[in-house]
C-alpha positions, 0 to 999 in steps of 0.5 A, a space after each residue: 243178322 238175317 241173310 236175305 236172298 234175292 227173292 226175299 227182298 220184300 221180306 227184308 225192306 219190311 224187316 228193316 223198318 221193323 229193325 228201325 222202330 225197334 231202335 227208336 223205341 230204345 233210343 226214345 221211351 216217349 216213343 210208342 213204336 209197338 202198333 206200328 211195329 205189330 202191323 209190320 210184323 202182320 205184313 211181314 209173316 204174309 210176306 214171306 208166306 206169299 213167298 215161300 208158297 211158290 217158290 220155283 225151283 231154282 228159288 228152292 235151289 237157293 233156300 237149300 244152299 243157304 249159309 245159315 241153313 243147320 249142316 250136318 254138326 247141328 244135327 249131331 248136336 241136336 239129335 244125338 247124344 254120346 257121339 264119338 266122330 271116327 276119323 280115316 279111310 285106313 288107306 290113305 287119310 281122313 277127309 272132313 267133307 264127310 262126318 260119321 261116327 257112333 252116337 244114340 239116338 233117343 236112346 237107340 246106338 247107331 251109326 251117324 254118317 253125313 256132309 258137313 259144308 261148314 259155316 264160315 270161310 275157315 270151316 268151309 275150306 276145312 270140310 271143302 264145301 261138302 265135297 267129299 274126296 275118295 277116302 271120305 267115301 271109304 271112310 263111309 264104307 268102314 262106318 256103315 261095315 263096322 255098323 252091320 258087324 254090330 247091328 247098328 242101324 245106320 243114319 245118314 245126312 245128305 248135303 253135298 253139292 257133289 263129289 270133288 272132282 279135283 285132280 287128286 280125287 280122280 287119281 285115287 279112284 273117286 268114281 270107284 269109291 262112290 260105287 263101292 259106297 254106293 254098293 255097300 248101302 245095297 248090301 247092309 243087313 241093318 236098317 239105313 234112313 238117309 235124309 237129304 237136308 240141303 243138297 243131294 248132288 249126283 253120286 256123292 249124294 247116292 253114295 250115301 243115300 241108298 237107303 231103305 227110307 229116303 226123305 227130303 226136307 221141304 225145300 231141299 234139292 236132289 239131283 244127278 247134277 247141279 243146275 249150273 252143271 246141268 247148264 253148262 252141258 246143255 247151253 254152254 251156259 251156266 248162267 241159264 241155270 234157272 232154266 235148268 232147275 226147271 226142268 231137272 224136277 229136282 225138288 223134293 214136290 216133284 221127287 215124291 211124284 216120281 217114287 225117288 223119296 218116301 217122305 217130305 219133312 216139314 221146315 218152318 215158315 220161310 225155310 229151315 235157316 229161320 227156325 233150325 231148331 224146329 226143322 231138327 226136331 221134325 227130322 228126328 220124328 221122322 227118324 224114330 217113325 222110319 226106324 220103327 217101321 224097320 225095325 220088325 224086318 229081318 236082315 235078309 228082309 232089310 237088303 231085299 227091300 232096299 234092292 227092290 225099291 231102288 229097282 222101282 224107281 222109274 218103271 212107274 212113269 208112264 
């Protein structure tokens, strides 16, 4: 079954009716249903192209939080073969928010790293939405170090609403971590692509997406914080985080203007949930392109790179 949101709710009364004569038709062979049916599918895929051409932002915000969009396990599965998840930081615990490993992508050994939200109450609450604690960050620090001793590149999947602030989190050095995970990004000899595929909030974003070719799939958000976050600071409302997605520019039209990202990937025709093969398929060229373009610079070249072009961002505007 089809999860609608608000704004598509023209899509849905259409896809109904579609649903209803279908149903008839099965229930009465007499019945030719299929004109009809064809019409509506027309008006249907007008619909939603109508739709999906001006989405506003906090629209975008929506599409990139929703439940059925492919997480980070759909891309494992889809895009790489031989993957082997390691598991623990070696000093405290595993954390499921954050998934890595070693895997071969078309062929290439690499190393996989990326938040996984989970699809249901039970592996949402197991992944704790995305949001990772301390020790997934240091888990991620181990991954992407075992990565450079061995010449890996590494690949990452951004889809976080950020990193859990909890108390614990806190207590075991949270803000450290990201900035250890953070600096360790900077520092890799190999090549790192990162691509956000859902939400890319604040640092337990960039955490893991200080990468040397960082894209956004067409309907993803990145920001420093999320627009109810944004909100509340700003108005002391939550509920006015429409306006704050409005003004964050946090999409990924706005972050390639700004020289945040490098590239936008593609998703089908009303968002990346409707066809979540199609959209890993994009993702995964546009991977072997970036590891293509690396794969001639030397280690010292790769840092350098990646240094100068986090440097950058900002000093072209204006």
């Amino acid at each position: 079954m089809q999860n609608y949101l608000d704004f598509e709710k023209p899509i849905s009364d259409l896809d109904a009716k579609i649903r209803e004569l279908r149903a008839l038709a099965r229930e009465d062979d007499s019945v030719d249903t299929s004109e009809e049916i064809t019409r509506l599918e027309t008006r249907s895929r007008e619909a939603t192209a109508e739709i999906y051409t001006r989405l506003t932002p906090w629209q975008k915000t929506q599409v990139a939080r929703h439940p059925g969009r492919p997480h980070f396990k759909d891309y494992a599965r889809a895009l790489f073969t031989e993957f082997t998840p390691l598991a623990g930081d070696r000093k405290f615990s595993e954390d499921a928010a954050i998934q890595a490993g070693l895997a071969r992508f078309r062929g290439q050994p690499v190393a996989i790293i990326g938040q996984e939200k989970g699809q249901d109450t039970k592996s949402r609450i197991k992944h704790n939405f995305g949001s990772a604690r301390p020790e997934g960050y240091r888990k991620a620090i181990r991954i992407m170090e075992m990565a450079d001793r061995f010449g890996l590149p590494v690949i990452t999947l951004v889809d976080t609403a950020g990193a859990y602030p909890g108390v614990g989190a806190e207590e075991r050095g949270q803000a450290e971590a990201i900035a250890r995970s953070t600096e360790t990004c900077l520092k890799l000899t190999v090549p790192l692509v990162s691509v956000i595929i859902g939400e890319g909030g604040s640092g337990g974003a960039i955490a893991i997406a200080t990468g040397n070719r960082v894209y956004m799939l067409e309907h993803s958000i990145y920001s420093v914080i999320s627009p109810e976050g944004a909100a509340s600071i700003l108005w002391r409302d939550s509920a006015r985080a429409r306006d704050a997605a409005s003004s964050m520019r946090i999409t990924a039209q706005d972050l390639i203007q700004l020289g945040v990202i490098d590239g936008i990937i593609g998703e089908p025709l009303g968002g990346a949930h409707r066809d979540p093969q199609t959209v890993m398929a994009h993702a995964g060229d546009t991977l072997t392109a970036a590891l293509e373009s690396l794969g001639g610079l030397s280690p010292e070249q790769l840092r350098t790179e990646r240094r100068e072009k986090f440097l950058a961002i900002g000093r072209k505007i204006g």
